[in-house]
NUFIBA-875603 format. One record per residue: x, z, y of N, C-alpha, C in turn. Coordinates in steps of 0.2 Angstrom, whole numbers, padded with zeros to 4 digits, always signed. Layout:
N
XZYXZYXZY...
REM end
This chain:
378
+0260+0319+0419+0254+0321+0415+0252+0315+0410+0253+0317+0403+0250+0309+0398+0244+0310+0399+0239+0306+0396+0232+0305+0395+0233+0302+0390+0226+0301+0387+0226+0298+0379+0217+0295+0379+0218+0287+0377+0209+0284+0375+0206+0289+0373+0200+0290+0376+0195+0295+0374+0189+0290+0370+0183+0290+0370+0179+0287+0368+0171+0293+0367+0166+0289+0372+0161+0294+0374+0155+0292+0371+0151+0294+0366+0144+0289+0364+0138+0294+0363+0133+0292+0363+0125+0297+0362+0122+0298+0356+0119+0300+0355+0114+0301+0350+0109+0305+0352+0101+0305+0349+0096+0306+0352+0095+0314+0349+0097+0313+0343+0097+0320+0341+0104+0322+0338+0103+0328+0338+0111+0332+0334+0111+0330+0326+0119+0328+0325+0116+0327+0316+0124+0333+0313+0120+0335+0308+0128+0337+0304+0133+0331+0302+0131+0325+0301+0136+0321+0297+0138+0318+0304+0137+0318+0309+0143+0316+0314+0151+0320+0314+0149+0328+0312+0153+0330+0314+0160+0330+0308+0167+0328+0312+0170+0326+0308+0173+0332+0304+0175+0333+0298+0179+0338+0292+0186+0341+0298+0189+0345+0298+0194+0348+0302+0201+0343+0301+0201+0343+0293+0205+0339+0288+0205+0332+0292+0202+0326+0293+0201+0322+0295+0203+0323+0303+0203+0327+0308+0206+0333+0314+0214+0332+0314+0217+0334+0309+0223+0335+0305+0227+0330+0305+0223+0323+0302+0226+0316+0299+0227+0313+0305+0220+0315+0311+0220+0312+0317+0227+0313+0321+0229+0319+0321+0234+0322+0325+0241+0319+0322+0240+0317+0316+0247+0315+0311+0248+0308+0315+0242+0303+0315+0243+0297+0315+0245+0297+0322+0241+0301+0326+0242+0300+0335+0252+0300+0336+0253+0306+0332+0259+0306+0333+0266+0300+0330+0262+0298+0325+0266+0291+0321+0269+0288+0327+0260+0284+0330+0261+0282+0336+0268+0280+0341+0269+0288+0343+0274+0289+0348+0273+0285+0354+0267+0285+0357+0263+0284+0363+0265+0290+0369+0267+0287+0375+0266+0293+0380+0261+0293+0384+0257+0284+0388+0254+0285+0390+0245+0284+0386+0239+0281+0390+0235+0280+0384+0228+0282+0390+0222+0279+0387+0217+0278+0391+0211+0281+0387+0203+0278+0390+0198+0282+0388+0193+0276+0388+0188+0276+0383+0182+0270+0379+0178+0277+0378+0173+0275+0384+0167+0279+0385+0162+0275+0382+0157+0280+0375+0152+0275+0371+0146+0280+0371+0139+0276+0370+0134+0282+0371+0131+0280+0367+0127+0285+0365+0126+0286+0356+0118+0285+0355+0111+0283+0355+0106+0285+0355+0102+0283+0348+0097+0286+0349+0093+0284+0342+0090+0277+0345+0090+0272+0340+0087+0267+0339+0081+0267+0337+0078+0271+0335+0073+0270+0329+0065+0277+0331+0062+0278+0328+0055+0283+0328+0059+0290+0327+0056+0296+0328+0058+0302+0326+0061+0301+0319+0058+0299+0314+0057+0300+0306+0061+0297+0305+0066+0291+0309+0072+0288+0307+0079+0292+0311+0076+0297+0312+0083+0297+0320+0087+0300+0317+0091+0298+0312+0096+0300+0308+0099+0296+0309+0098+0287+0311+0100+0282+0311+0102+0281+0319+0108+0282+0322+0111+0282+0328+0112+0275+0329+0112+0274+0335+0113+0268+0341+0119+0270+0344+0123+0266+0344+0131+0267+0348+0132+0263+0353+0133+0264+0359+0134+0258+0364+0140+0261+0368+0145+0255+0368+0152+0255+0374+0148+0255+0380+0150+0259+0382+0150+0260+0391+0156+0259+0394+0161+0261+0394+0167+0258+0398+0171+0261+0392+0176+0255+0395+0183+0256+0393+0190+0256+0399+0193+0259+0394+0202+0259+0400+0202+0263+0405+0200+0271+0404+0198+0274+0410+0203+0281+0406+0207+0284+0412+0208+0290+0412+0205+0297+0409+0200+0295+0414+0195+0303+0411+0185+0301+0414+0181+0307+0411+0175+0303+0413+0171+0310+0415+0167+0308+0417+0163+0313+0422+0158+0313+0417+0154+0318+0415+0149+0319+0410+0143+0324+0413+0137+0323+0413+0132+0331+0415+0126+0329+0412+0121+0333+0413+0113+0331+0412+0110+0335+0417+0103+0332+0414+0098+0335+0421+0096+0340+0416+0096+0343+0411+0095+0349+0411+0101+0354+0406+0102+0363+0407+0107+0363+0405+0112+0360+0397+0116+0359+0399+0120+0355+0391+0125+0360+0386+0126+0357+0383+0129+0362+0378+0136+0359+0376+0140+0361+0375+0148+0357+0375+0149+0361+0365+0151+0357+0363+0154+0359+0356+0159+0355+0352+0161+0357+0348+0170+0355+0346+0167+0352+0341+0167+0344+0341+0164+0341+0334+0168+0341+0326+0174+0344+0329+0176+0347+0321+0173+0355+0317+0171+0359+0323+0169+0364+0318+0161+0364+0321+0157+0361+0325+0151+0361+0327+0148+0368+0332+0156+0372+0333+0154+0377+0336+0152+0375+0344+0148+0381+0347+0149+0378+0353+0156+0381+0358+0156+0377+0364+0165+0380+0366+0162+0379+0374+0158+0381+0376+0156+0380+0384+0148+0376+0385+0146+0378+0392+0137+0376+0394+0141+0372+0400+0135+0368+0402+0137+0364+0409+0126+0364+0412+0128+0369+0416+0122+0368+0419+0118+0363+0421+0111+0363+0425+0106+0358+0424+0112+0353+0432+0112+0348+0432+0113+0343+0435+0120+0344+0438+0123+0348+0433+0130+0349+0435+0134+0344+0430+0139+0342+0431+0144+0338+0426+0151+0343+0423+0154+0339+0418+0160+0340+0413+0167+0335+0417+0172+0336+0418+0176+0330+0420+0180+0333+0411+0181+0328+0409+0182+0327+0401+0189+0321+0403+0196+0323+0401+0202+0318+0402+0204+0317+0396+0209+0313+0394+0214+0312+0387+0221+0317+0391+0222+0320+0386+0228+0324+0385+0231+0325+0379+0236+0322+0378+0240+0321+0370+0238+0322+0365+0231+0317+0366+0229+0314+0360+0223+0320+0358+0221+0324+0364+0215+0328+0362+0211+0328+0368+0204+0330+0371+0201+0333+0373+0201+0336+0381+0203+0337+0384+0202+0341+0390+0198+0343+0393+0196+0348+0394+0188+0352+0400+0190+0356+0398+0188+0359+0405+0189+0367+0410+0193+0370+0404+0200+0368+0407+0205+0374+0405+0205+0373+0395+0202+0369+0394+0201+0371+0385+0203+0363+0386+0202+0363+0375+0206+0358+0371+0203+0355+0367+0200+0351+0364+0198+0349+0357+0200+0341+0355+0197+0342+0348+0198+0334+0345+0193+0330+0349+0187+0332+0349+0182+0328+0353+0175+0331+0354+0173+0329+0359+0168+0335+0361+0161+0332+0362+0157+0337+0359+0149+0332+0361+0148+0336+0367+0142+0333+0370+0140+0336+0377+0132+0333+0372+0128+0339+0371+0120+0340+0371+0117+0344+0378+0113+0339+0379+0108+0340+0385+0102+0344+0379+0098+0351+0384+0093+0351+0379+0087+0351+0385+0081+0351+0378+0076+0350+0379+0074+0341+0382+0077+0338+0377+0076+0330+0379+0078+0328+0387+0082+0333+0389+0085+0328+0394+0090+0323+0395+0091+0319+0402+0095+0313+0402+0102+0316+0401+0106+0311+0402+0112+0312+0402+0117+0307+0405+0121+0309+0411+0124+0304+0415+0131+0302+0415+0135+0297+0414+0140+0294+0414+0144+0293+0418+0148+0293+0423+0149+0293+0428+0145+0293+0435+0140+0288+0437+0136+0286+0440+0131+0285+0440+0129+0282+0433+0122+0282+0428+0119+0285+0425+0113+0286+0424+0107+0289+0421+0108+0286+0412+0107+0290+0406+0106+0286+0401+0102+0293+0397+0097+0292+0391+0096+0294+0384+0099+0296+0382+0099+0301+0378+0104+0303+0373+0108+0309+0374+0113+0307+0369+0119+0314+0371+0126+0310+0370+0131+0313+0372+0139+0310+0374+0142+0315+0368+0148+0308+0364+0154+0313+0362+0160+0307+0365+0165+0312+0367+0169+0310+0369+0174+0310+0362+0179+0307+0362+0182+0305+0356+0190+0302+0360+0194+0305+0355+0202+0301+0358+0202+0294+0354+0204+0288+0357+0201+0281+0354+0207+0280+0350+0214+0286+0349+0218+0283+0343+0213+0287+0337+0210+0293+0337+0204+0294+0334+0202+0289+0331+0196+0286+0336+0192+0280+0334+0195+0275+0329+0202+0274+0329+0206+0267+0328+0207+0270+0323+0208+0277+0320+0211+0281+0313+0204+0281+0309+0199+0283+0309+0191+0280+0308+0191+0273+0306+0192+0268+0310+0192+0263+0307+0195+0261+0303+0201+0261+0302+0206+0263+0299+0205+0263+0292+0202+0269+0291+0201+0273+0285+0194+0271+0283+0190+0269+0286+0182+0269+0284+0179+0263+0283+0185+0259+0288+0184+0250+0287+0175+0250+0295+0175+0256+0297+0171+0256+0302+0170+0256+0308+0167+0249+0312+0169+0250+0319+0165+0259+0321+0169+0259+0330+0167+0265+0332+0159+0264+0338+0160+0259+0337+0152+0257+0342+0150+0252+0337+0140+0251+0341+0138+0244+0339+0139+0240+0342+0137+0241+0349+0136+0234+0351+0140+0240+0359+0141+0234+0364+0142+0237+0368+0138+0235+0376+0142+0236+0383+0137+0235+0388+0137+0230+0394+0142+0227+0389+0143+0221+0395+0138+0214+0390+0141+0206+0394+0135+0201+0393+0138+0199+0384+0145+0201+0382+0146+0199+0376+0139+0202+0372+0137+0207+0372+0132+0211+0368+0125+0207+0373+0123+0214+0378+0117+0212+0382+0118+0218+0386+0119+0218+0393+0120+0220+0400+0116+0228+0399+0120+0232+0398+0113+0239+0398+0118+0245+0405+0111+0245+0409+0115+0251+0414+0111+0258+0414+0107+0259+0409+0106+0265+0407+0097+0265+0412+0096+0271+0414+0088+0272+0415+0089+0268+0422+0093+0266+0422+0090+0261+0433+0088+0255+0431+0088+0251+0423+0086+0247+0420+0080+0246+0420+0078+0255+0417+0070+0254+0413+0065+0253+0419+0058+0250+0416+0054+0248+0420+0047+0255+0413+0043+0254+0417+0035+0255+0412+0036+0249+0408+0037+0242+0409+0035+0239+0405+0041+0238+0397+0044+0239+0401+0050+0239+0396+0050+0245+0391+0048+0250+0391+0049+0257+0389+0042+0255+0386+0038+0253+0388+0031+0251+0381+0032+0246+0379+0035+0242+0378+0039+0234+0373+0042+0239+0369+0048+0242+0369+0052+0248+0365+0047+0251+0362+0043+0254+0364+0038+0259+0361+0032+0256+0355+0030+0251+0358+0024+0248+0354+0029+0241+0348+0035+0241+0347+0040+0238+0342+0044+0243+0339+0042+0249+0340+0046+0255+0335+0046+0254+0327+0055+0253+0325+0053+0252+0316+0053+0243+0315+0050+0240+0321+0050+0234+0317+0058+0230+0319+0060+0224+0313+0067+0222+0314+0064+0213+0311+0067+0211+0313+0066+0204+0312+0070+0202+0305+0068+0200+0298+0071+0197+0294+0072+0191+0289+0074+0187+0288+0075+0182+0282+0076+0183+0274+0071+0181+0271+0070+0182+0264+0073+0192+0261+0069+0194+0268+0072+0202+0266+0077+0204+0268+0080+0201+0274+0088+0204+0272+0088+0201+0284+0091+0205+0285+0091+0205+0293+0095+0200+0295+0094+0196+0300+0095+0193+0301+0099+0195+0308+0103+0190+0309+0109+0190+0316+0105+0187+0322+0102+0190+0326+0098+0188+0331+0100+0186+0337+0106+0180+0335+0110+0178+0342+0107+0176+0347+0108+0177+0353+0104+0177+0360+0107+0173+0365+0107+0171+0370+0108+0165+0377+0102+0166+0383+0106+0163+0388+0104+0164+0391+0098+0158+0391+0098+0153+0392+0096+0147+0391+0100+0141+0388+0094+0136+0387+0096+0131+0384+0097+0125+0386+0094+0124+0391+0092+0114+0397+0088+0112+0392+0082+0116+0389+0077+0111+0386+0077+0111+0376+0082+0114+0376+0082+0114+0368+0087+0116+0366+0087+0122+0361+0090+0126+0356+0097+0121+0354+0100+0126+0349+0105+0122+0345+0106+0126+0338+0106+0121+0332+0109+0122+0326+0115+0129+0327+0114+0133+0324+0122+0137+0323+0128+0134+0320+0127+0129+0318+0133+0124+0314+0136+0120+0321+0128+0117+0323+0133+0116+0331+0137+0118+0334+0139+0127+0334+0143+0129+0337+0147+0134+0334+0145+0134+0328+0148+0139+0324+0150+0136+0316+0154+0139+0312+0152+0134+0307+0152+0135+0302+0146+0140+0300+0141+0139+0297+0133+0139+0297+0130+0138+0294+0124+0135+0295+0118+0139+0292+0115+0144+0295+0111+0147+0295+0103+0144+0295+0100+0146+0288+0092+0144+0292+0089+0148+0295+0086+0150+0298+0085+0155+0302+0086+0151+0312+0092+0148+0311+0096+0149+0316+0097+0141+0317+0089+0137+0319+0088+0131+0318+0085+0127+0328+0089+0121+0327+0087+0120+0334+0078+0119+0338+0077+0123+0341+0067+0122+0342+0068+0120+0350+0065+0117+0354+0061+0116+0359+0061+0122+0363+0063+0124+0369+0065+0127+0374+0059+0128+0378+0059+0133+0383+0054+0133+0388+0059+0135+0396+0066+0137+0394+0068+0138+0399+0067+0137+0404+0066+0128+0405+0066+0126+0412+0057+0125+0417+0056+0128+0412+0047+0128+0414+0046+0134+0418+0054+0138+0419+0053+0143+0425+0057+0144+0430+0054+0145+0436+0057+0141+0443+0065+0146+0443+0062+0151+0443+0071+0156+0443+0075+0151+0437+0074+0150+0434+0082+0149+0429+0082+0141+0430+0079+0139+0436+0081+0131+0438+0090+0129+0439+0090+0131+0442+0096+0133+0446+0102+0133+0440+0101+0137+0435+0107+0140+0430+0104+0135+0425+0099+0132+0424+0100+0129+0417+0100+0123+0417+0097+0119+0422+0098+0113+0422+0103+0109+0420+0106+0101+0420+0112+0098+0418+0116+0100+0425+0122+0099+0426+0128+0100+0430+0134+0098+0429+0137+0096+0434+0145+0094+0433+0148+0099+0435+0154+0100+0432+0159+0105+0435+0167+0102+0437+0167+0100+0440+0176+0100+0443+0179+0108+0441+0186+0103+0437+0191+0106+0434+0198+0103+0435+0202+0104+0440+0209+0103+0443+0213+0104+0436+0219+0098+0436+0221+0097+0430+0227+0105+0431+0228+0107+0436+0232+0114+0435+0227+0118+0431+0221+0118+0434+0216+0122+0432+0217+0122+0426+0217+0117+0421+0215+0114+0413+0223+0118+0410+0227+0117+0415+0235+0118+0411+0234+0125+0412+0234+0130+0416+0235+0137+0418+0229+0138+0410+0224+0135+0410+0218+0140+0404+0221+0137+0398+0227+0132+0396+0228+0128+0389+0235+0130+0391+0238+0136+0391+0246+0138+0393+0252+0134+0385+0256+0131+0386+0261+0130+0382+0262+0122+0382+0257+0117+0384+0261+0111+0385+0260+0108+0390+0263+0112+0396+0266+0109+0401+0260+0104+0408+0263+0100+0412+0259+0094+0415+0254+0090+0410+0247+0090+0412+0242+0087+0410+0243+0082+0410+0243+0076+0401+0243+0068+0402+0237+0065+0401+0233+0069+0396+0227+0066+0395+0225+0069+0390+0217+0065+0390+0213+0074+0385+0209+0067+0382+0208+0068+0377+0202+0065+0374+0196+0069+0369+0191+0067+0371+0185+0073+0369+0182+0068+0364+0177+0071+0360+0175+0068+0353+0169+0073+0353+0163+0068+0352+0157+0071+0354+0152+0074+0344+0146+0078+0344+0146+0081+0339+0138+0078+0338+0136+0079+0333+0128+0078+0330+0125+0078+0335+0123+0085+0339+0120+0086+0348+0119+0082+0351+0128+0081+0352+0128+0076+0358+0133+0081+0362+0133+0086+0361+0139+0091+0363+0148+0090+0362+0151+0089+0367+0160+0090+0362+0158+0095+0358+0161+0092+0354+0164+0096+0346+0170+0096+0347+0174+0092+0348+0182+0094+0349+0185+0090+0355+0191+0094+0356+0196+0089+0361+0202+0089+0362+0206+0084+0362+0214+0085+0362+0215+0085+0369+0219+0090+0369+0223+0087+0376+0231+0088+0377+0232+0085+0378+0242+0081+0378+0244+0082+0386+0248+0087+0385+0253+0087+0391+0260+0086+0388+0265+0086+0395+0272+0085+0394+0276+0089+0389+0274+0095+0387+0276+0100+0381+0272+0098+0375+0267+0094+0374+0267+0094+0366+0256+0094+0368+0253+0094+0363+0245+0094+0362+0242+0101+0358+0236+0101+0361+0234+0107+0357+0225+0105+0358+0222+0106+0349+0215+0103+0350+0210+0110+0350+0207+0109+0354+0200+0116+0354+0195+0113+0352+0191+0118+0352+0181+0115+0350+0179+0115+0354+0173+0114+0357+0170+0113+0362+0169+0119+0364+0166+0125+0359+0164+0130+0361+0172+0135+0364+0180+0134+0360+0184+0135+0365+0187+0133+0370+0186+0127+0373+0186+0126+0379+0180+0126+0384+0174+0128+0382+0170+0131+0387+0171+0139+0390+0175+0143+0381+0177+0150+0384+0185+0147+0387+0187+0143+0388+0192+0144+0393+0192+0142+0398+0190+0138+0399+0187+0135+0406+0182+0139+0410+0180+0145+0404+0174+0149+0409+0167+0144+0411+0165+0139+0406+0160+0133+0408+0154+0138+0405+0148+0135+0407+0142+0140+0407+0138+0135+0402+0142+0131+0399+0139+0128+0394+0145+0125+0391+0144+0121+0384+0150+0117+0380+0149+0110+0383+0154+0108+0386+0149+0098+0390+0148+0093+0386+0144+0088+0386+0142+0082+0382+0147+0077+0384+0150+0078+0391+0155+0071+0393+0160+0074+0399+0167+0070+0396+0174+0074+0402+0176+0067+0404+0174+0068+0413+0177+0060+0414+0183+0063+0421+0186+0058+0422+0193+0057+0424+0191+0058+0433+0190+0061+0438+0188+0059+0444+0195+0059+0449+0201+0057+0447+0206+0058+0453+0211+0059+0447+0216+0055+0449+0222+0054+0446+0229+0052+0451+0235+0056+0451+0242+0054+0453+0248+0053+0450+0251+0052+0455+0258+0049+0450+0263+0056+0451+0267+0056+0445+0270+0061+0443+0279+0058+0446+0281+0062+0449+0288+0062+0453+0292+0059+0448+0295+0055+0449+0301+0051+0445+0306+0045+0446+0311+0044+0443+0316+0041+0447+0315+0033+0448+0309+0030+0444+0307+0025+0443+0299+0025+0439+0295+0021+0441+0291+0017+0436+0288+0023+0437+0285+0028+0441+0283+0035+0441+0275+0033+0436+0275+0037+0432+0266+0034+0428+0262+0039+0430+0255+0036+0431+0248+0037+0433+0246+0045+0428+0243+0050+0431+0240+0054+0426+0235+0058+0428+0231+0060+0426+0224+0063+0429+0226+0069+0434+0222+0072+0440+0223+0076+0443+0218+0081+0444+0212+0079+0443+0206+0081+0442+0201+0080+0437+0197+0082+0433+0192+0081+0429+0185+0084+0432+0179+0079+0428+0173+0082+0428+0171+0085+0421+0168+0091+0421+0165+0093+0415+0156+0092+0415+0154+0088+0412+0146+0086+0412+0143+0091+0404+0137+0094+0409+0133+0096+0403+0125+0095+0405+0122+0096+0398+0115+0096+0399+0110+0101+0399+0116+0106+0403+0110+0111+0405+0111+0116+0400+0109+0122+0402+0110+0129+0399+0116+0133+0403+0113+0139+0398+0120+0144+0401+0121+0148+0395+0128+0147+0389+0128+0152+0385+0129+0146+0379+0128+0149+0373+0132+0147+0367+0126+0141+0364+0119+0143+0369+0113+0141+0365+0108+0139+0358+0115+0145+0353+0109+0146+0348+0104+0153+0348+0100+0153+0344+0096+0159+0343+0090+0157+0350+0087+0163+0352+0083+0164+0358+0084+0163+0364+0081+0160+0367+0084+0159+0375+0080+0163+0379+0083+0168+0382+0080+0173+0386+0075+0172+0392+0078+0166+0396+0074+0165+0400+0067+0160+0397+0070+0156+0392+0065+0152+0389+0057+0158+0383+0061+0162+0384+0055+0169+0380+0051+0170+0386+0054+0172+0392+0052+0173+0399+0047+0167+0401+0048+0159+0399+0043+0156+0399+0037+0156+0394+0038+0155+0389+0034+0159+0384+0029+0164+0385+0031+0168+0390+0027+0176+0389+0022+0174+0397+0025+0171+0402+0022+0167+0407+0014+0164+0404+0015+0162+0396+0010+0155+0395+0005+0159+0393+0009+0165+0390+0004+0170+0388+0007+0172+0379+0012+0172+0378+0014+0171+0372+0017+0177+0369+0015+0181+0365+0018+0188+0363+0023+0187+0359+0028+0194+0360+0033+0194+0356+0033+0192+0350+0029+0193+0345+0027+0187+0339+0029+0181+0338+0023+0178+0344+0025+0173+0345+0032+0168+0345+0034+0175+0351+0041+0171+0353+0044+0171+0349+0047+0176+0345+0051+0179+0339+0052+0172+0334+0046+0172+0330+0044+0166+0326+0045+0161+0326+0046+0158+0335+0046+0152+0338+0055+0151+0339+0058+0155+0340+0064+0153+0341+0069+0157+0335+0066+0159+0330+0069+0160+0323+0065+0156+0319+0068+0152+0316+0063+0149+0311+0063+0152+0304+0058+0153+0301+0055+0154+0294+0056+0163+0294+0056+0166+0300+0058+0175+0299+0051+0178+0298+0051+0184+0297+0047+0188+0297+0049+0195+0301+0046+0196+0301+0044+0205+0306+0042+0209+0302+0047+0214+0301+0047+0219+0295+0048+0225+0297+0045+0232+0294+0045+0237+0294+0052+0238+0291+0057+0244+0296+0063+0246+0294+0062+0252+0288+0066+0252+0283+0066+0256+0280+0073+0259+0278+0075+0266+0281+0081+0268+0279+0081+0271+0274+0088+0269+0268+0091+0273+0264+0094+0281+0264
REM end
């Protein structure tokens, strides 16, 4: 049996303009075939409103999983199943009963039927579950060569954001608290932005004491996205992750994350404005290849970029004479933090709101020169 990438996402209310043209149906079924895929997988995404009633036109997309066979779908109360090409309805799924929804040749599958892609509406404001999760909203499932022919065509991803820590970790209603669900509620509508225009509100976890320029790690240079003074470490939980740290890194370690040149000879790092590497060479027996600081913390999996790479253990390399001396270990030293360190530091907000400092507050405090502004859609 083939299967085919589905893709599953929410929205808070039903809109006509999700649902796609037949025509567009047609072009999907042309390209899946171009393809010549036999096997193929599923990218479960959930769709919710973002915004107040009077905006909920304007849909929230969140990945939920990907590279999955088929997905188990239901709500707590009865749902309504419909073929998002013609909007008809094509089956019910009773109150806390589930759909098992598969990829098959590039369409749909549930109970005995076929479609392009299938919404699952929960009525009367009910939840709606994911495999094993509680979430908001409503489900459409989607074949993700679909999704890919969409973007394709429209220059448009198929999610916003999604639900792991690249975005922000979301597990649906076993997350929410009372307190959380009134923070949502009592910031309905508002968005953070610079001279009018919204701004990129990058996040971390912490910092060790102090923000970073976004030129620091990126390169360009946003105002908005300026280094301020931390609060991270003024709270006992995020002692632990954010303070400075060494990390040993085995020179196989360095070679297996820097694949193509060979035995590690020597690395030399080059420090930036911060005090952070900015760059590094490193030279093995096949040739040199240089990173920036921020890609050799994602390869090394380092929970910060380090300020200093020192030599702790060095051997000699087998040879028929005159065998020469070469590093076998390194330390990675940083100053604390966890994450990329510009924009807001989550745990350092969490000190902030400890002092007594409202979301205001913080918002202001760690974007510089923004404003809090009422959304208006087009």
């Amino acid at each position: 049996m083939t299967s085919t990438p589905c893709t599953a996402r929410t929205s808070a209310k039903p809109s006509a303009q999700m649902a796609a043209p037949a025509v567009q149906l047609r072009q999907m079924t042309q390209f899946m075939l171009r393809q010549g895929k036999r096997s193929w997988w599923m990218v479960i995404l959930l769709w919710m409103s973002a915004i107040a009633p009077a905006f909920a036109s304007l849909d929230f997309r969140v990945a939920i999983e990907q590279d999955v066979s088929q997905v188990k779908v239901g709500s707590s109360t009865p749902a309504v199943l419909k073929d998002i090409a013609t909007g008809q309805e094509v089956g019910t799924v009773p109150a806390m009963n589930a759909v098992v929804a598969e990829a098959r040749n590039g369409r749909v599958a549930f109970s005995q039927k076929q479609v392009g892609a299938l919404w699952i509406e929960p009525s009367d404001g009910g939840y709606v579950f994911i495999g094993d999760d509680w979430y908001r909203g409503r489900v459409l499932v989607v074949p993700t060569t679909y999704a890919l022919y969409q973007r394709q065509t429209s220059g448009n991803s198929v999610f916003d954001v999604g639900d792991t820590t690249r975005w922000q970790v979301y597990h649906g209603l076993s997350d929410e608290s009372a307190e959380t669900r009134a923070a949502v509620d009592s910031t309905t509508n508002l968005v953070v932005t610079y001279n009018g225009q919204l701004i990129n509100a990058v996040f971390h976890a912490c910092s060790g004491g102090h923000t970073l320029n976004s030129e620091d790690v990126w390169s360009g240079a946003l105002p908005y996205l300026r280094g301020v003074q931390d609060y991270d470490l003024t709270v006992q939980q995020a002692l632990a992750n954010c303070q400075p740290r060494s990390t040993p890194i085995t020179a196989q370690q360095l070679r297996d994350a820097i694949p193509g040149i060979g035995r590690i000879l020597g690395l030399r790092a080059e420090q930036g404005r911060n005090g952070r590497i900015s760059q590094v060479t490193v030279t093995g027996e096949s040739g040199q290849k240089v990173l920036t600081g921020v890609q050799l913390r994602t390869a090394l999996k380092l929970r910060a970029v380090p300020v200093r790479i020192e030599v702790s253990q060095t051997g000699e390399v087998a040879a028929a004479s005159n065998p020469p001396i070469v590093p076998t270990e390194f330390v990675f030293l940083d100053e604390g933090g966890f994450g990329h360190g510009v924009g807001m530091s989550q745990w350092g907000a969490w000190g902030m709101a400890q002092m007594g400092q409202n979301f205001q507050q913080i918002l202001l405090h760690y974007y510089t020169g923004v404003q809090l502004s009422q959304l208006e859609v087009q």
